[in-house]
SERO-4910 file (N, C-alpha, C, O; in steps of 0.05 Angstrom, whole numbers):
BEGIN
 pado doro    nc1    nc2    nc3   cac1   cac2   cac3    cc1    cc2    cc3    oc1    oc2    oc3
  Unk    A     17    -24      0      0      0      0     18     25      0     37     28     15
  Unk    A      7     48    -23     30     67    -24     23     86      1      1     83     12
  Unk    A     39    102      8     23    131     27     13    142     21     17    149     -2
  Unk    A     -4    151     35    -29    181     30    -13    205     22      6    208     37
  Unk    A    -14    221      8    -10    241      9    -42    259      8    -65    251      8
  Unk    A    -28    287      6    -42    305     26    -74    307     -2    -97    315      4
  Unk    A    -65    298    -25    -87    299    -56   -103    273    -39   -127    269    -46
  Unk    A    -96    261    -25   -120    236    -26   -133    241      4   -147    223     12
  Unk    A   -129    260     17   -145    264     32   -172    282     35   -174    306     30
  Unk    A   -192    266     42   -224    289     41   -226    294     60   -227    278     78
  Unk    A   -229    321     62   -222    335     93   -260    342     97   -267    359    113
  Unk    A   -278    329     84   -310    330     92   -310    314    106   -323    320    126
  Unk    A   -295    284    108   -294    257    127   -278    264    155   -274    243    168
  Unk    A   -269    282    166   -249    286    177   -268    302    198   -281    322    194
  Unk    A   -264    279    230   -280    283    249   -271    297    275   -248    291    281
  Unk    A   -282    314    293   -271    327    308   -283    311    334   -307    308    336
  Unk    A   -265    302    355   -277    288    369   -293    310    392   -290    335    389
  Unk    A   -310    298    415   -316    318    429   -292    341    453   -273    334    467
  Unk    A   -301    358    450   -277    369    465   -277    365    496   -297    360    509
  Unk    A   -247    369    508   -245    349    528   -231    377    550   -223    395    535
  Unk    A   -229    380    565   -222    407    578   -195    390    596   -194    367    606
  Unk    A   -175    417    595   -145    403    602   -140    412    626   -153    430    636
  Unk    A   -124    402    637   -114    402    667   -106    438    675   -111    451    695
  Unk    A    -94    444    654    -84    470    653   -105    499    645   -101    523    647
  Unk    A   -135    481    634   -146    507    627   -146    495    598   -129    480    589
  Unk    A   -169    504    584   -171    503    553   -190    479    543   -203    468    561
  Unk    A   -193    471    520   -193    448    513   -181    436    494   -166    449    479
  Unk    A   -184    417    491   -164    403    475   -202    382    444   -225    378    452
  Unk    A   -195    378    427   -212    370    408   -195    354    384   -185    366    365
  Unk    A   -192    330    386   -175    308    370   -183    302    346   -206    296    342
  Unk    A   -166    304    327   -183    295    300   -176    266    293   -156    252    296
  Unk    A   -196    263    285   -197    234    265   -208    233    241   -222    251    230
  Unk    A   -201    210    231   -199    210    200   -229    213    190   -235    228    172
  Unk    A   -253    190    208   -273    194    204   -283    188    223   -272    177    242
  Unk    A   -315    198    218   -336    206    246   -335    165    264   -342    144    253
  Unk    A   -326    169    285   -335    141    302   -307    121    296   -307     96    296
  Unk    A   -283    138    292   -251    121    288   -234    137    307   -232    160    316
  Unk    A   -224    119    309   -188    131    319   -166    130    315   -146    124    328
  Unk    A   -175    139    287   -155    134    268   -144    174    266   -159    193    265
  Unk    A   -109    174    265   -106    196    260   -100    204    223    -99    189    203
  Unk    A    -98    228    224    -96    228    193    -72    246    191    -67    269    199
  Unk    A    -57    222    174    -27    229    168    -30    225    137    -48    214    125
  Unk    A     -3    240    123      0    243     90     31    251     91     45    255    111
  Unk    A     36    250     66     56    251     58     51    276     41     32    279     26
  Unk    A     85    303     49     73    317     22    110    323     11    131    324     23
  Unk    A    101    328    -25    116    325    -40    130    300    -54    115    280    -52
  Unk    A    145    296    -62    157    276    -73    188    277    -81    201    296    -73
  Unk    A    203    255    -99    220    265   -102    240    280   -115    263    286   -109
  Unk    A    211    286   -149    220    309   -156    206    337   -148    206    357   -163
  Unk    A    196    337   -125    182    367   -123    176    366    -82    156    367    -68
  Unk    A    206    362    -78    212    363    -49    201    389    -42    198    407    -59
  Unk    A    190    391     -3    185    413      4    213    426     18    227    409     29
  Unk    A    221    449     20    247    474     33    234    471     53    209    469     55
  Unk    A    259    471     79    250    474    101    269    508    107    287    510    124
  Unk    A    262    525     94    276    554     98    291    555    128    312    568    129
  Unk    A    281    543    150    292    553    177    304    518    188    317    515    209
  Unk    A    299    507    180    310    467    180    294    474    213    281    493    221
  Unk    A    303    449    225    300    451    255    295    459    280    304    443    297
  Unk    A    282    483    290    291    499    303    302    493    336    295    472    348
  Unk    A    317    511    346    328    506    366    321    532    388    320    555    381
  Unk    A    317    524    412    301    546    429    327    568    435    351    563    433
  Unk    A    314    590    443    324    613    448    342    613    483    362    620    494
  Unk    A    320    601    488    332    594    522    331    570    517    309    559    514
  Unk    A    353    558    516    360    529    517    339    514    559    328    493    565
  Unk    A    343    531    570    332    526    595    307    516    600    298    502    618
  Unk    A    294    529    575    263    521    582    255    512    545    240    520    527
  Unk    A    277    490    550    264    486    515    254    456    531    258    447    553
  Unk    A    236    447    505    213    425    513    221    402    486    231    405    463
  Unk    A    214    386    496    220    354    473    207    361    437    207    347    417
  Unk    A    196    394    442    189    388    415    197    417    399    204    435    413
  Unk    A    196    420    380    218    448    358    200    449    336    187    431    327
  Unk    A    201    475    328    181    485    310    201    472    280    225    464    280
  Unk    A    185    474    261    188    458    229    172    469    213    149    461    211
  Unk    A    184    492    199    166    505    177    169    494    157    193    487    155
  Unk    A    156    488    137    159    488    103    141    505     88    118    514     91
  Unk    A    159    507     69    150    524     39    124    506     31    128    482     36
  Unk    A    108    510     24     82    509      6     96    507    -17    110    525    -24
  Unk    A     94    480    -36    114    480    -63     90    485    -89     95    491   -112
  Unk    A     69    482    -79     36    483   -100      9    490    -97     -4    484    -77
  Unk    A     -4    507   -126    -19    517   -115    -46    489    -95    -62    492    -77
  Unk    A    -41    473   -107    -58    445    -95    -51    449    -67    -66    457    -50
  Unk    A    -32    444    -63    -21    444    -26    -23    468    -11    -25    468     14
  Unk    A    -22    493    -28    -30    515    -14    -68    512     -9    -80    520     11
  Unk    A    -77    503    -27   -110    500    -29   -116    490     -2   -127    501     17
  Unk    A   -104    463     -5   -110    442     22   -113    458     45   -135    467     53
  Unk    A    -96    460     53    -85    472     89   -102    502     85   -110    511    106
  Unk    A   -108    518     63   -124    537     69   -154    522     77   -169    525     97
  Unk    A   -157    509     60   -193    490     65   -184    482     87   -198    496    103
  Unk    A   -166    465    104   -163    458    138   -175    480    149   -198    480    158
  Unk    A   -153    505    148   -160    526    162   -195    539    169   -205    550    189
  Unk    A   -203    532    150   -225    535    140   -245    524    149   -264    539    155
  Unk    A   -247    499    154   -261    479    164   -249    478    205   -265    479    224
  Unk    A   -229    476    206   -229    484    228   -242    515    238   -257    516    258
  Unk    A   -236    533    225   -256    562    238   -295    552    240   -308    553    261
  Unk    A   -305    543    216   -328    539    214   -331    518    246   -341    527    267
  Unk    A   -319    490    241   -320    474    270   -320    487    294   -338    477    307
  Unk    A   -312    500    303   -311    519    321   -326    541    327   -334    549    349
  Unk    A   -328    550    296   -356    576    306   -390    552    311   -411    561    318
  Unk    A   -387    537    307   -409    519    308   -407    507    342   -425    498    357
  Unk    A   -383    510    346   -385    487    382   -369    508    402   -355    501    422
  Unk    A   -374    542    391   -361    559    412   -386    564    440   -383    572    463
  Unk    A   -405    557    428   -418    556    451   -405    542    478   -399    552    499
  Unk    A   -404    521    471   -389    497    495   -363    502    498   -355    501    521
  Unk    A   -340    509    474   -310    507    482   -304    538    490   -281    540    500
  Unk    A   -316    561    489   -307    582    488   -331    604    489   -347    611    471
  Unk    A   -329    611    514   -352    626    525   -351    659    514   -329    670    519
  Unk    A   -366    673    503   -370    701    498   -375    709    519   -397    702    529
  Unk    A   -353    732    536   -356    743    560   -375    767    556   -386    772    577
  Unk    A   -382    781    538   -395    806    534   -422    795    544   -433    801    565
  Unk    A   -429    777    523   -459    757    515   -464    740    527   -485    735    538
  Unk    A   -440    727    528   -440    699    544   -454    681    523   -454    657    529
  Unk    A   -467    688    495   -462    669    476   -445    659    459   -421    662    461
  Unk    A   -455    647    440   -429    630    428   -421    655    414   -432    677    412
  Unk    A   -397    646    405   -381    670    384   -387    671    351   -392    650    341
  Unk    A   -386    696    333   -388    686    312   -371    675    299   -358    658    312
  Unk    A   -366    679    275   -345    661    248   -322    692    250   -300    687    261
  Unk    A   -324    713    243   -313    737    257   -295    735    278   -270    738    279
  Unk    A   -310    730    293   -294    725    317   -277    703    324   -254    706    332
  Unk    A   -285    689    321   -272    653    318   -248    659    296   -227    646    297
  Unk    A   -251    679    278   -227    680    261   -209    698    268   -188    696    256
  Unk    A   -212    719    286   -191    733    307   -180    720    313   -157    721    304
  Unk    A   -185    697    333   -167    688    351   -152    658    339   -142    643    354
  Unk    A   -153    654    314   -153    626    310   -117    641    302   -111    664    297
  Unk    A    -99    619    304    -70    626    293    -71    598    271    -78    574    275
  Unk    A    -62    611    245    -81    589    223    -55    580    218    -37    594    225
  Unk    A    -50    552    202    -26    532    197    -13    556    178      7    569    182
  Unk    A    -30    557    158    -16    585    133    -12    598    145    -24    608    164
  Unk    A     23    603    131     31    636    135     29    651    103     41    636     88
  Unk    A     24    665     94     17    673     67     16    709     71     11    722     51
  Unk    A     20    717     89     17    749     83     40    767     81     40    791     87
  Unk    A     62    752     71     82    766     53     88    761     27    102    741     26
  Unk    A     83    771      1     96    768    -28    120    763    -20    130    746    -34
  Unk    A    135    771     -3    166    771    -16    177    743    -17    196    731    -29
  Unk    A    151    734      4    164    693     10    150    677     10    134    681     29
  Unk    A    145    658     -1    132    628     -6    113    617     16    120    607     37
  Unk    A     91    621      8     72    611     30     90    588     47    110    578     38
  Unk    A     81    580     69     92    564     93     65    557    106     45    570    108
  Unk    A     72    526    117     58    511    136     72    502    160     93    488    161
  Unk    A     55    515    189     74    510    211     71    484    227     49    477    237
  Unk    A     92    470    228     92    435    236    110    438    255    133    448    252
  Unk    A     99    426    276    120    410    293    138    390    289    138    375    270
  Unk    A    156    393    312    180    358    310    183    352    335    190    369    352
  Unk    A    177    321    341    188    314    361    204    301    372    196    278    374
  Unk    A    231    305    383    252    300    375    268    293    393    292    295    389
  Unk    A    255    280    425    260    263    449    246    254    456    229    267    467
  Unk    A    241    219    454    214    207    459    209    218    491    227    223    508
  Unk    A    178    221    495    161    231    527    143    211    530    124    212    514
  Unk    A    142    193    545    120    185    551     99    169    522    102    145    522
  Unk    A     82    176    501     69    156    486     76    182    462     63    181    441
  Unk    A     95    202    466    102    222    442    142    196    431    161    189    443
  Unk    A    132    194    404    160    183    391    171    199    377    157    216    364
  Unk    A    204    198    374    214    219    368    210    218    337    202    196    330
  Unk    A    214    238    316    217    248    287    234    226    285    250    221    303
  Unk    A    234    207    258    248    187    239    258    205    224    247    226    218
  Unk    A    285    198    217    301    217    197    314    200    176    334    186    181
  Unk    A    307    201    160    326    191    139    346    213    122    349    237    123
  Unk    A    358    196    107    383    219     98    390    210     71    404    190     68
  Unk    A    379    227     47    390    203     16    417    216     15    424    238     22
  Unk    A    429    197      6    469    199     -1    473    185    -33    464    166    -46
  Unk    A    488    203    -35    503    188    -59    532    173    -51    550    183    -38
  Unk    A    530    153    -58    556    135    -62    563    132    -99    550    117   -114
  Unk    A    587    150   -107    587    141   -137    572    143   -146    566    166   -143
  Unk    A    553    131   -164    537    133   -177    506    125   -174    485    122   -188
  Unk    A    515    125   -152    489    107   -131    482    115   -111    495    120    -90
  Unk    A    449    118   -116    444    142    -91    433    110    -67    439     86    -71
  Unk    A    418    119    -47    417    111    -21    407    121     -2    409    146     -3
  Unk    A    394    113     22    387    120     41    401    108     68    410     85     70
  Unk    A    402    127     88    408    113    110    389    131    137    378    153    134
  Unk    A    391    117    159    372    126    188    393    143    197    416    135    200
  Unk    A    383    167    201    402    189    224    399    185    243    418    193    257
  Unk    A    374    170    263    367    175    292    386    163    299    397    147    284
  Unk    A    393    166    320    419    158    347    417    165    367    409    187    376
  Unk    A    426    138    382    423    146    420    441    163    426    438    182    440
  Unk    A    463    154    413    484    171    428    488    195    416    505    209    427
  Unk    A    474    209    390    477    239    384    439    242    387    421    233    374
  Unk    A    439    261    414    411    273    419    404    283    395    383    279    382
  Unk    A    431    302    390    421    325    372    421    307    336    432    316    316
  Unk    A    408    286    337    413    287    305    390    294    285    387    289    261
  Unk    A    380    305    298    356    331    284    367    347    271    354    357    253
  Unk    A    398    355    276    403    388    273    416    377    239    418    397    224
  Unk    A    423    350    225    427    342    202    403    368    181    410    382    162
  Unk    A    379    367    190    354    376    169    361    404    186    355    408    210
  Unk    A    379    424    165    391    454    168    373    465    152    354    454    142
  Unk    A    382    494    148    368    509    141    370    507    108    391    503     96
  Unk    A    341    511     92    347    509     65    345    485     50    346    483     26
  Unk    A    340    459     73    339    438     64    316    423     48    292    428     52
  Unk    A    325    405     29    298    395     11    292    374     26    306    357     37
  Unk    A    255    379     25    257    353     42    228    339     38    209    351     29
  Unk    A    225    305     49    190    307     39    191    288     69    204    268     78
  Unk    A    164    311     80    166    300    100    139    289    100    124    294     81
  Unk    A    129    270    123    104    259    129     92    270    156    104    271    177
  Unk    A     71    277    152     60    293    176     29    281    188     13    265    177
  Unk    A     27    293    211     -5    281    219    -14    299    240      2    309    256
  Unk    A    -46    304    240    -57    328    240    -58    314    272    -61    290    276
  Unk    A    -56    333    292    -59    326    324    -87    331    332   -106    316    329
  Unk    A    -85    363    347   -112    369    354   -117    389    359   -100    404    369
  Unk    A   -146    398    355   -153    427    360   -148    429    397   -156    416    416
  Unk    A   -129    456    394   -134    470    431   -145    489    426   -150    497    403
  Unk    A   -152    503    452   -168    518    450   -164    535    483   -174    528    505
  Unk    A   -148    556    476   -145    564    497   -161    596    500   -173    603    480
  Unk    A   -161    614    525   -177    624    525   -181    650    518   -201    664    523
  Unk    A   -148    660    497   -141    679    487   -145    666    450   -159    680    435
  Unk    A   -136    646    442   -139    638    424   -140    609    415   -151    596    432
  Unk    A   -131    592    390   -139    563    390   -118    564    363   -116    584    348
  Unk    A   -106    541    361    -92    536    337   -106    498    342   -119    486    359
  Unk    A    -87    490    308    -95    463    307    -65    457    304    -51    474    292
  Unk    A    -49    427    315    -36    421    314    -20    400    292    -23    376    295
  Unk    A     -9    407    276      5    384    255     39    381    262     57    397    264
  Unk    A     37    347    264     69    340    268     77    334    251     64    326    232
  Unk    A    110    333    252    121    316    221    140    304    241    158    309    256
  Unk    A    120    275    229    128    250    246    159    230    227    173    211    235
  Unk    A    161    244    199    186    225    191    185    247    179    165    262    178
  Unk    A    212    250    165    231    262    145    256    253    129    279    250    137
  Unk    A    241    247     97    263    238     82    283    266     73    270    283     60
  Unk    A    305    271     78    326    291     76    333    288     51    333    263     46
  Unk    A    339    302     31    338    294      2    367    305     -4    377    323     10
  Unk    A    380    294    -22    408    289    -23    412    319    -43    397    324    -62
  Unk    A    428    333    -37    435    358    -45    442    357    -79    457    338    -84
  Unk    A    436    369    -97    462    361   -123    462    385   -135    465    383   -160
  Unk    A    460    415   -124    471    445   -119    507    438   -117    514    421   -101
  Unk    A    526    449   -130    556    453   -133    555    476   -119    532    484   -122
  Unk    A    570    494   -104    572    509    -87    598    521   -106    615    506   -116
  Unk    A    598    547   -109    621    564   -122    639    563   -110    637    568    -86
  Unk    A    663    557   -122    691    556   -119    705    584   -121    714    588   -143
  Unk    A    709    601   -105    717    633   -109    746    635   -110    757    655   -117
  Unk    A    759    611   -104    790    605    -97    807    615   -134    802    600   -153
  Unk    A    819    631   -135    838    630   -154    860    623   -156    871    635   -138
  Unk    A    882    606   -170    910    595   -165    930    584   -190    921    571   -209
  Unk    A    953    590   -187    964    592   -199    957    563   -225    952    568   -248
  Unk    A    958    541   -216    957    520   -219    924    510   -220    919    493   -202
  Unk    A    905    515   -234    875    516   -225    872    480   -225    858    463   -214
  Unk    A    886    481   -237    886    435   -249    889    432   -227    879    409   -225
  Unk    A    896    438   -204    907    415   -184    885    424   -163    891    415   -141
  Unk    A    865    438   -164    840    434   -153    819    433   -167    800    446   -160
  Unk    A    816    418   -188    788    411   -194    771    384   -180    778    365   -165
  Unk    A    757    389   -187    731    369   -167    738    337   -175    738    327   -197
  Unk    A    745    324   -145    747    296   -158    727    276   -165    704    280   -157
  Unk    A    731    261   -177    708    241   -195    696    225   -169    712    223   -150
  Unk    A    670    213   -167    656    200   -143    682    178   -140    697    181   -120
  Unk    A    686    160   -154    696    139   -139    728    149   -130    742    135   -115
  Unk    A    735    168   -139    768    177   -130    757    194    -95    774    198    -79
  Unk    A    738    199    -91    726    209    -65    723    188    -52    732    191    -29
  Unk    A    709    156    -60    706    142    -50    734    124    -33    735    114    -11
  Unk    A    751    127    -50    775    117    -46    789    131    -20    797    121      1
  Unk    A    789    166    -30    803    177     -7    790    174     16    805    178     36
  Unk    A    762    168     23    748    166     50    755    141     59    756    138     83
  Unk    A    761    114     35    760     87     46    792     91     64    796     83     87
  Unk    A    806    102     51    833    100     63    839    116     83    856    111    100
  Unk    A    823    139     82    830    148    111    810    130    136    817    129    160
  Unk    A    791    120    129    778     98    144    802     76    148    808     69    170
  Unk    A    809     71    136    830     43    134    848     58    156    846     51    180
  Unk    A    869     83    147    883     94    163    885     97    188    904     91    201
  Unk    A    850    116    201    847    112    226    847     89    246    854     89    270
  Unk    A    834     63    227    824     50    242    841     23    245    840     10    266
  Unk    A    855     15    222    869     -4    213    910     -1    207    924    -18    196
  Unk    A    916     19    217    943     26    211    965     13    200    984     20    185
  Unk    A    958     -8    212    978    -35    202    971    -48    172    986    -55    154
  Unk    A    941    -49    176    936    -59    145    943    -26    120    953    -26     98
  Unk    A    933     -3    135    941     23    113    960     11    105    958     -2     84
  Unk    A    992     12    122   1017     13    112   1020    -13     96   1034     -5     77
  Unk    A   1017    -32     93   1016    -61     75    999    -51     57   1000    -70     41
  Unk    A    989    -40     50    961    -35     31    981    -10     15    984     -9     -9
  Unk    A    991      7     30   1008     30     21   1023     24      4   1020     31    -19
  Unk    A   1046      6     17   1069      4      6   1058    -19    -19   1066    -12    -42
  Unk    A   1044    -40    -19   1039    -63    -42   1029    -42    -67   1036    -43    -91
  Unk    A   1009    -24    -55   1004      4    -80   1024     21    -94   1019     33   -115
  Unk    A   1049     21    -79   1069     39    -84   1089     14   -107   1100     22   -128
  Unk    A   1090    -17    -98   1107    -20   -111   1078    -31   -143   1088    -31   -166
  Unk    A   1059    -35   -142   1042    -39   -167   1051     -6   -183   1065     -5   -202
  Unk    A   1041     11   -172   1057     32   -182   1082     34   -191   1080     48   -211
  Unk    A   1112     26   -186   1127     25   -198   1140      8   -220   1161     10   -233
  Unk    A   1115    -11   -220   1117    -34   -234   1103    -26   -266   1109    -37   -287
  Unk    A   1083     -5   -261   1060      1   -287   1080     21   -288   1093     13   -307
  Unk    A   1094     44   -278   1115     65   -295   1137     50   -307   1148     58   -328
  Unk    A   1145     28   -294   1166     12   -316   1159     -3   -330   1177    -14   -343
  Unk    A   1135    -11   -334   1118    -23   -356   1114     -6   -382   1119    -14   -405
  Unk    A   1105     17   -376   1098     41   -390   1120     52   -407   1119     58   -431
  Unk    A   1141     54   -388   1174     65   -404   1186     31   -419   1209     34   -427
  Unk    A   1180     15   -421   1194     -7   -436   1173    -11   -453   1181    -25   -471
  Unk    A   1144     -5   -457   1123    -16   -475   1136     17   -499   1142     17   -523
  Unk    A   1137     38   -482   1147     61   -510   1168     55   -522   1168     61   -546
  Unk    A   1195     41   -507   1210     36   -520   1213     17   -545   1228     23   -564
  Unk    A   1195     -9   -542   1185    -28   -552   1165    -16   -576   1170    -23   -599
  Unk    A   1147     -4   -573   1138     12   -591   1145     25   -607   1137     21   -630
  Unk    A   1156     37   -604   1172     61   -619   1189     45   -646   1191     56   -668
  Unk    A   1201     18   -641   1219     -4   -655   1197    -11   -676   1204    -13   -700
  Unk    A   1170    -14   -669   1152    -37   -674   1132    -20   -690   1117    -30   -705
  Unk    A   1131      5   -686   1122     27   -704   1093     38   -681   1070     45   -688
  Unk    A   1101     37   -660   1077     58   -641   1087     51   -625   1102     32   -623
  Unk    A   1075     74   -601   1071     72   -571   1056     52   -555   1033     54   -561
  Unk    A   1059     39   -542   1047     15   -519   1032     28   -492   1043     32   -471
  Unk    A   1015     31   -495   1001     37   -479    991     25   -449    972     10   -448
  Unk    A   1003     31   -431   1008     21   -404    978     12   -390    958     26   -394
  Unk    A    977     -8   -377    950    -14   -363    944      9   -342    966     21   -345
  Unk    A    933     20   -328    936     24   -302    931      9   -280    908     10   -271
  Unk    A    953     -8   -268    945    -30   -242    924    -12   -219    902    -19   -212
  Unk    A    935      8   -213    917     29   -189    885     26   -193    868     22   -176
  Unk    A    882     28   -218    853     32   -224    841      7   -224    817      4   -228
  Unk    A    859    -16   -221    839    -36   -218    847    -43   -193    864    -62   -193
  Unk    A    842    -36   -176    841    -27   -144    812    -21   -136    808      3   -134
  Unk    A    790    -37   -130    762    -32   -132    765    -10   -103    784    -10    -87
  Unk    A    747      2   -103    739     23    -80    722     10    -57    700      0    -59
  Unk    A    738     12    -31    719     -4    -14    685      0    -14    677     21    -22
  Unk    A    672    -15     -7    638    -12     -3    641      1     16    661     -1     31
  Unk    A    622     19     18    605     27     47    601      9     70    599    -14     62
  Unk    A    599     10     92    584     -1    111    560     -8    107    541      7    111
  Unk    A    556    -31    101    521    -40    100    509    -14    125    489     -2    119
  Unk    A    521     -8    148    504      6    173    501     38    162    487     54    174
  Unk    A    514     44    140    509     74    125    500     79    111    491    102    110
  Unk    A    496     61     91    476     65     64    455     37     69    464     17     79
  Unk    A    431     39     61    406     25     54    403     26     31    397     47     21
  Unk    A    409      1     13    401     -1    -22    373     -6    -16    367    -26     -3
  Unk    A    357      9    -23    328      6    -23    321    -15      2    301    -27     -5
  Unk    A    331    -24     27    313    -39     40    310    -28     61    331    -19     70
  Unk    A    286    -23     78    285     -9    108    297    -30    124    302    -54    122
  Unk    A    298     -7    143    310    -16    164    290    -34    185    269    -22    192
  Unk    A    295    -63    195    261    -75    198    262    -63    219    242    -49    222
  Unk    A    285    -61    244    266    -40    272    246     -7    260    232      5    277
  Unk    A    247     -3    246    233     23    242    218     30    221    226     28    197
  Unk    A    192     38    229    170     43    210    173     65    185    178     88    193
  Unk    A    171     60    156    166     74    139    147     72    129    137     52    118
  Unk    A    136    107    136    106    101    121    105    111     98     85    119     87
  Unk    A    128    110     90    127    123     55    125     89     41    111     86     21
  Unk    A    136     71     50    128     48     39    108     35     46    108     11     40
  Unk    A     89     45     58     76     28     77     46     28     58     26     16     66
***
């Protein structure tokens, strides 16, 4: 079964349960998918040619002191379809509300219910849209230290190896912070699911999380401003000559004894193809051409990856993807 995205959802089926008043003041009003389920309603938006920008990636609190297990997550609106949606939410949430302000939200003047007017003062709507200069935005949460029956944001991360792209899991026990991977600017298609209407007694928002995030593999070149005498001896190396230099400084750190045997057996294949090379010209040259040398180096395959870094298309079985699901 593929995932929902946000086109296959009918937001007329989409049920508001009764509202429930919170320990703190307010109420709280849960959505579900449809009237008499408990089922939440999650989607998927974008894809992977028309990823959503996360302009601000992650956010991180101002007072680290009084930050809480969960961080705001804006994205760009990439279509007019997806801008449609979340305005019709908005929409349907104001109407829900001006219909059950009697019960959740008392008119102090009247003491009756409130109108649609009014209900639209105080509502703080998912759309942000009231600047031209920038791309409509939808405001989503992340949660990003499991609490109690809240699980933290799934992160995935596509990579290229060579010529071969890939996925691998960012979450980690031992880096808290591996949220802070999805930076600012980043493409990304995340999966989200609508929480619940609050309703507090200045105003009411509705809550949407983004419960996974596929991180989409960059393929922007970044300008080289560097000028030098010699420009050849910094141009960009080829994937598998990258691959090599990472395998060996891997080898290096970790294996020292095998680097230097691995070193030196490279060093003498190498002196073996330059005196191959200088006796095949000599030989040539007699025989009416040049001899053209093998290169032994290059048939030196490039170590693999760590099966634990890259995923060739298979999930990971501890952890749910609901993009395949």
């Amino acid at each position: 079964m593929s995932a929902a995205t946000f086109a296959s959802i009918d937001l007329s089926k989409i049920a508001f349960s009764p509202a429930k008043k919170l320990e703190k003041g307010g109420y709280v009003s849960y959505v579900n998918a449809a009237p008499g389920e408990f089922r939440k309603v999650s989607f998927q938006l974008g894809d992977e040619t028309h990823p959503l920008v996360a302009p601000y990636g992650i956010s991180e609190p101002f007072d680290p002191d009084q930050a809480t297990n969960k961080r705001n997550f804006e994205l760009s609106i990439n279509s007019p379809e997806m801008l449609k949606f979340f305005k019709d939410l908005d929409e349907l949430v104001i109407k829900t509300v001006t219909a059950n302000s009697s019960i959740w939200f008392a008119n102090k003047k009247s003491g009756g219910p409130l109108t649609e007017e009014q209900v639209r003062s105080i509502y703080i709507p998912l759309v942000k849209d009231d600047n031209p200069d920038y791309e409509p935005s939808v405001k989503t949460k992340v949660i990003v230290e499991p609490k109690a029956t809240q699980q933290a944001v799934q992160i995935w991360e596509q990579i290229r190896v060579g010529n071969k792209m890939g996925r691998r899991l960012v979450n980690s026990q031992e880096n808290p912070k591996f949220y802070q991977v999805v930076g600012k600017h980043c493409s990304v298609v995340p999966y989200v699911e609508i929480g619940g209407l609050y309703m507090m007694s200045k105003n009411f928002s509705l809550t949407l999380t983004t419960t996974h995030i596929m991180k989409m593999a960059s393929e922007a070149v970044p300008e080289f401003p560097f000028q030098f005498a010699n420009q050849a001896n910094f141009a960009p190396l080829a994937p598998q000559d990258v691959e090599m230099a990472n395998a060996d400084d891997d080898i290096r750190s970790e294996a020292p004894e095998v680097y230097e045997t691995m070193k030196h057996h490279i060093q003498e294949k190498k002196a073996a193809s330059v005196a191959g090379s200088v006796v095949g010209s000599v030989v040539g040259s007699v025989v009416g051409g040049p001899r053209v040398a093998g290169s032994t180096v290059n048939s030196i395959a490039p170590f693999a990856p760590s099966s634990t870094s890259v995923v060739d298309g298979n999930i990971d079985d501890d952890v749910a993807d609901p993009m395949n699901n």
